[in-house]
C-alpha positions in Angstrom: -6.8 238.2 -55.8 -10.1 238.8 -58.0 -12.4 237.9 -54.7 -10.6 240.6 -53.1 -11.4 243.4 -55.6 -14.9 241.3 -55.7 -15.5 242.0 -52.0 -14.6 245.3 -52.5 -17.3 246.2 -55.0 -19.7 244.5 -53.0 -18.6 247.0 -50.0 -19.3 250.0 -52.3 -22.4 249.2 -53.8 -23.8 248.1 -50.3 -22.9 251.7 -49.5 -24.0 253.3 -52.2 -26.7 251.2 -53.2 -25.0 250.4 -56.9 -21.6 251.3 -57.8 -23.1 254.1 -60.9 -24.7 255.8 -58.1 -21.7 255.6 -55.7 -19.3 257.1 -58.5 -21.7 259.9 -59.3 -22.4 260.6 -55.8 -19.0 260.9 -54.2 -16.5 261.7 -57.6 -19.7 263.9 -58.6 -19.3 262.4 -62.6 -20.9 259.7 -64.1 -20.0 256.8 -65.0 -18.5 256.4 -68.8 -20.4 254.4 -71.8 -19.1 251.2 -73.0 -18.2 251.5 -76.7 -21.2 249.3 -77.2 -23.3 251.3 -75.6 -22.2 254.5 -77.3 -22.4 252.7 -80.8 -25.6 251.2 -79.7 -27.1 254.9 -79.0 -26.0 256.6 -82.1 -27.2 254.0 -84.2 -30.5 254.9 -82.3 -30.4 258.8 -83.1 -29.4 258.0 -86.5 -32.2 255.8 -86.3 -34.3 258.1 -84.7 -33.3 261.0 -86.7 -32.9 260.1 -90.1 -35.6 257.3 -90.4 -35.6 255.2 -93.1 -34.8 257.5 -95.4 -31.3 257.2 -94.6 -29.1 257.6 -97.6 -25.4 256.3 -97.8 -24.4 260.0 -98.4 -26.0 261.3 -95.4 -24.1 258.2 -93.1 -20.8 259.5 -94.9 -21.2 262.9 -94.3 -21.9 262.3 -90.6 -18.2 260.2 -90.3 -16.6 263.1 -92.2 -18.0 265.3 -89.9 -17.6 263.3 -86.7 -13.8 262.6 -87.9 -13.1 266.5 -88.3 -13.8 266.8 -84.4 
């Protein structure tokens, strides 16, 4: 059963040159993160944003404000 769904991707990404592409091209939206990509790139803004000067109040007033959405 899986090396039917198997050939089937391989169908679409011959024909779209990679599935991402494919879904973006015909269903005109991209393709979701993973949640490990997602937490991967807001550790990076945090990161990014906040330095090293990160303090545990500013992490737990992000969550507060990220749970209030």
């Amino acid at each position: 059963m899986f090396d039917f769904f198997e050939r089937r991707v391989k169908v679409l990404e011959d024909a779209f040159g990679n599935l991402e592409a494919g879904i973006e091209n015909v269903l005109g939206a991209i393709e979701p993160m993973t949640a490990d990509n997602q937490k991967e790139s807001f550790q990076k803004v945090i990161t990014k944003t906040l330095g090293e000067e990160c303090s545990y109040d500013d992490i737990k007033n992000i969550h507060e404000a990220l749970n209030e959405m």
